[in-house]
C-alpha positions, 0 to 999 in steps of 0.5 A: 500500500502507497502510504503517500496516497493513503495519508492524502486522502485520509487528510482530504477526508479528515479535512473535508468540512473545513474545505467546503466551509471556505468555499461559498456557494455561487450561481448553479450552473445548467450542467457540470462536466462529470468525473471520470471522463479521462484516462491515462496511457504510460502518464499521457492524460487524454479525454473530455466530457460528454457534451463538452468540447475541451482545450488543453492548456499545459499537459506532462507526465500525469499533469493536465489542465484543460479548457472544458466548454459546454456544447449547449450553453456558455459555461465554461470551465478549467479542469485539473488532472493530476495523477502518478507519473508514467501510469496506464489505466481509466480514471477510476482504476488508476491508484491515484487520481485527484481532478477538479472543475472550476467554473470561468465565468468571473462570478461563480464560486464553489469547486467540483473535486474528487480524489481517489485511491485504489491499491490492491496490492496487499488485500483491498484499499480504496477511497474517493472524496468528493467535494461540490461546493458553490455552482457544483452543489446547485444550492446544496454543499456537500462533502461526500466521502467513501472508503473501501478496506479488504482483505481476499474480499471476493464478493464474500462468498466465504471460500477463505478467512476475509475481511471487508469494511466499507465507509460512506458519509455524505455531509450537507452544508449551508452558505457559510460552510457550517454542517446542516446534515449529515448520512453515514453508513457503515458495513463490516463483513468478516468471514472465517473460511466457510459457508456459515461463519460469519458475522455481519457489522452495519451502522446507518446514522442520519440527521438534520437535513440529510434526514428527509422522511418520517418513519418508525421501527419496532424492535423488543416490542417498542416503537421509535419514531422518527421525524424529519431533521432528528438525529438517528442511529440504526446499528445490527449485528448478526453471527452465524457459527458452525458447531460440529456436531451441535450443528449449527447456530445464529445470533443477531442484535439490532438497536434504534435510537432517536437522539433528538427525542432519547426513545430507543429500543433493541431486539436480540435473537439466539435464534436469527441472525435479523436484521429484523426491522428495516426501513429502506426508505430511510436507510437505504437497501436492508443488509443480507445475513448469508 
């Protein structure tokens, strides 16, 4: 693993809200060019967006800054591509890339930034930061971060002991760069070699404005209700064990609490692994037990 890469991206992510705070949101823009859209042959960068035309202003080896205008308006902006010196592979493969869109129209402010990091060298290491700020955000600023940790993951079909964790936050914030919201998701796979040992780890957090729909979840019997802007944290756990002769065993815990009105309730299973209640709406798709 390049330690190089995977200190810059903890430190973009670590530093994502001050980043955002400082750049203020100005005029949205009818259409911003897309990440991705670009890859490199032995460090030479070439590409441009669909529905844009682009100009290269200065190139070298794993450098490029480009002239993008859109094809169906007057916007226009600077792209800047940097990644490793003398590498070959698309944007979203490369073991690391940073690029950024800056609109050039001498009123809007605001960054569209994303950096990733992919190294698969010793298990699974990957991670993207992205940053939409002023035009980038259409009235909305937000830091959104995801990480990817692994090791021997292959779709976790548990034909070997494995390890997968994956990471995402988005963070909402208002014109002064303060946090309004915020969703975080966590997802931890552990697999120790065989169809039936595994336990599962999942966290889903949401508040504030990232937290748009009112909902409830009863669990043990009790209800916890929810309305949009509260502060709520959803967390399961489910094992599987194979005991030999004794056959086999499942066990699960789930537990929601409202942090805005301290209602909270819990489930727990010796029997099933759960997760027992879900609301998809709210937290997205309903983790799987194998």
């Amino acid at each position: 693993m390049n330690i190089r890469r995977t200190i810059k991206i903890l430190s973009l992510a670590g530093a994502g809200v001050a980043v955002g705070a400082v750049m203020l949101p100005g005029i949205a823009t009818s259409a911003t060019p897309g990440f991705a859209s670009w890859s490199a042959s032995t460090g030479t960068i070439s590409g441009c967006p669909s529905g844009f035309s682009c100009t290269e202003l200065v190139g070298g080896d794993g450098f490029r800054q480009v002239q993008v205008n859109d094809n169906s308006s007057s916007d226009s902006f600077v792209w800047t591509i940097v990644t490793d010196t003398g590498v070959t592979g698309s944007a979203s493969t490369l073991p690391f890339s940073d690029e950024n869109f800056v609109k050039t129209d001498g009123t809007s402010t605001g960054i569209a930034d994303s950096q990733r990091v992919n190294d698969n060298s010793n298990g699974t290491f990957g991670g993207t930061v992205s940053i939409l700020t002023g035009f980038a955000s259409g009235g909305n600023d937000t830091v959104n971060i995801q990480q990817t940790l692994g090791a021997n993951p292959d779709g976790l079909a548990n034909t070997g002991d494995e390890f997968a964790n994956t990471f995402n936050m988005t963070v909402n914030l208002d014109s002064s760069g303060n946090q309004t919201g915020r969703f975080m998701r966590i997802d931890q796979n552990t697999a120790l070699g065989n169809s039936t040992d595994t336990q599962i780890f999942a966290i889903r957090a949401s508040a504030g404005s990232a937290l748009t729909t009112t909902g409830s979840l009863t669990l043990g019997g009790t209800a916890v209700n929810w309305s949009a802007g509260d502060d709520i944290l959803l967390t399961w756990v489910g094992q599987g064990l194979t005991l030999g002769s004794l056959g086999s065993s499942q066990f699960g815990f789930e537990g929601l609490t409202n942090n805005t009105t301290a209602a909270t309730s819990s489930e727990f299973s010796q029997a099933s692994a759960g997760p027992f209640q879900w609301d998809a709406t709210t937290f997205g798709t309903a983790p799987t037990f194998p």
